[in-house]
VEXKE-996384 format. One record per residue: residue in three letters; x, y, z negated of N, C-alpha, C in turn. Coordinates in steps of 0.2 Angstrom, whole numbers, padded with zeros to 4 digits, always signed. Example, Ala and Ser with C-alpha at 12.3 -4.5 7.8 and 13.67 -1.06 7.14 Angstrom:
2
ALA+0066-0028-0039+0062-0022-0039+0066-0016-0039 SER+0064-0011-0035+0068-0005-0036+0064+0000-0039 
***
This chain:
80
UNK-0649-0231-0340-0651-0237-0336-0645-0241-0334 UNK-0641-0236-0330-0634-0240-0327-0629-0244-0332 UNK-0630-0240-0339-0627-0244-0345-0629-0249-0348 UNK-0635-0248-0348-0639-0256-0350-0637-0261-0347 UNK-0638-0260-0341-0636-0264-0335-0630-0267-0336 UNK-0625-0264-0338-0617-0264-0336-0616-0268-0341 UNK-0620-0266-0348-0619-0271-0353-0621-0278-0355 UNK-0628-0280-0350-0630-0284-0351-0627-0289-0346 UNK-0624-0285-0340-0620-0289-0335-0615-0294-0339 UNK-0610-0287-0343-0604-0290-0347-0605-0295-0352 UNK-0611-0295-0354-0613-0301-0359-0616-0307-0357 UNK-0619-0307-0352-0622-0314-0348-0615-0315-0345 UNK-0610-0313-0343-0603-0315-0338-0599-0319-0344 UNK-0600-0316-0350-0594-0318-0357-0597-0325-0359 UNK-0605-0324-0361-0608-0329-0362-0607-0337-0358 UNK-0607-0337-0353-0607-0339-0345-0600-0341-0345 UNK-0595-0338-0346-0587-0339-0346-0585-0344-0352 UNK-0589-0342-0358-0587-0347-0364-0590-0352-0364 UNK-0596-0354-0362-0600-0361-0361-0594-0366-0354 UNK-0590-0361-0351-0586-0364-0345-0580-0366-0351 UNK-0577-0362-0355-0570-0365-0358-0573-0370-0363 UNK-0578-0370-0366-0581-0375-0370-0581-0382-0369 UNK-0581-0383-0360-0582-0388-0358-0574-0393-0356 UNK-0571-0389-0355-0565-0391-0358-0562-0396-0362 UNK-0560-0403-0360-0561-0409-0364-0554-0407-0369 UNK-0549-0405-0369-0542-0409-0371-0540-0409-0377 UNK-0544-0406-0382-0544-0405-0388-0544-0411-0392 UNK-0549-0415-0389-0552-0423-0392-0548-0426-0386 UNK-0544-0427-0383-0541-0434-0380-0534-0436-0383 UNK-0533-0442-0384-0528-0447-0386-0521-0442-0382 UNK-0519-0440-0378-0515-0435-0373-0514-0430-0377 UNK-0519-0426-0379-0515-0419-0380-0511-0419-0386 UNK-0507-0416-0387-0501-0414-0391-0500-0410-0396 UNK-0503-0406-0394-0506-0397-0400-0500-0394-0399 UNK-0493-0397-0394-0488-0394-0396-0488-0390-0389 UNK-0486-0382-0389-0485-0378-0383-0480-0379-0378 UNK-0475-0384-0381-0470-0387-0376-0474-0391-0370 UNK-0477-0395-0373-0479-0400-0369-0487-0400-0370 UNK-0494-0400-0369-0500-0401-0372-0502-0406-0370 UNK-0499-0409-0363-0502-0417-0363-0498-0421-0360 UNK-0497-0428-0360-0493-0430-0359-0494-0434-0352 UNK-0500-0433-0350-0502-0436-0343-0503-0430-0339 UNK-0505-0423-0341-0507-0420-0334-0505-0414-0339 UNK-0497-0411-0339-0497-0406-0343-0498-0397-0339 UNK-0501-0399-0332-0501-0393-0328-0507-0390-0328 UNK-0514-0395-0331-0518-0394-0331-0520-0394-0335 UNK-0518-0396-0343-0520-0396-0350-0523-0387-0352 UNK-0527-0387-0354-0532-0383-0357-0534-0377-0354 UNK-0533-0378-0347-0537-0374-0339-0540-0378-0338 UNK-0547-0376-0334-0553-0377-0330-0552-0381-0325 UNK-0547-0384-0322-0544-0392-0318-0546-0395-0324 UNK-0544-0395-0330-0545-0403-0337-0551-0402-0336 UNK-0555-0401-0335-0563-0401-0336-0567-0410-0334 UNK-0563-0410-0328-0566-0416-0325-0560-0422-0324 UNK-0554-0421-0330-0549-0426-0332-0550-0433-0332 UNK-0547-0435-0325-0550-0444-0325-0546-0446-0330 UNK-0541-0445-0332-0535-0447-0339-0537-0444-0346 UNK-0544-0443-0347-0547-0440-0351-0547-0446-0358 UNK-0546-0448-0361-0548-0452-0366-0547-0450-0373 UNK-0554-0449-0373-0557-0450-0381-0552-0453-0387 UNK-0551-0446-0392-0546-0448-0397-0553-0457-0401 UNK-0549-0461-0404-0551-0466-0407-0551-0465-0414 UNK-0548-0462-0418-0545-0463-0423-0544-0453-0427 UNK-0546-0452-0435-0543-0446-0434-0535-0443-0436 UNK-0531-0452-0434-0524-0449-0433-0522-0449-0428 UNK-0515-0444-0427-0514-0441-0420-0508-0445-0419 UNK-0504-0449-0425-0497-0452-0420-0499-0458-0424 UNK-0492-0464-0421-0491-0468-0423-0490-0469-0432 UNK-0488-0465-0435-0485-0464-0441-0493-0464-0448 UNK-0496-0468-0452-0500-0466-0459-0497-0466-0464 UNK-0496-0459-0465-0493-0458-0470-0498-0460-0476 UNK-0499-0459-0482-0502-0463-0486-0501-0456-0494 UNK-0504-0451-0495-0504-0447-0499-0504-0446-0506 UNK-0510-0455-0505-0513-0454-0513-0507-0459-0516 UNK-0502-0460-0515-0499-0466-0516-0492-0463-0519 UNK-0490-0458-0517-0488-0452-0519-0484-0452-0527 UNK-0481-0453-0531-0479-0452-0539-0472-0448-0539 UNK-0473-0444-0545-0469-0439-0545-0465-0441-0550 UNK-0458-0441-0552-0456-0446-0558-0455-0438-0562 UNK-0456-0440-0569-0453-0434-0576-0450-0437-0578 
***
């Protein structure tokens, strides 16, 4: 009974703890960087800890490129 218990504790607390990291904005903001040096360029103390949660420098990526730079793929020719 005590193990039941203990395992359903551990799974409602994991549960519970991942809907907490889930919410975590910085993935999608114009800020983050993907880089470990730096992850954001406005609040790098608190990029992807539970302070980003409610980041008032929070802004929504606009676009799915991440720098100033498009590169252009299809345009691409190889010479033979």
């Amino acid at each position: 009974m005590l193990l039941g218990w203990s395992l359903w504790a551990a799974t409602r607390d994991t549960i519970a703890r991942g809907q907490q990291m889930h919410r975590i904005p910085c993935a999608g903001c114009q800020f983050f960087t993907s880089d470990y040096h730096l992850k954001c360029t406005v609040r790098p103390s608190a990029a992807l800890t539970e302070a980003a949660i409610n980041c008032p420098d929070h802004t929504p990526l606009t676009s799915v490129y991440t720098s100033n730079r498009i590169y252009d793929l299809t345009s691409r020719h190889e010479s033979t």
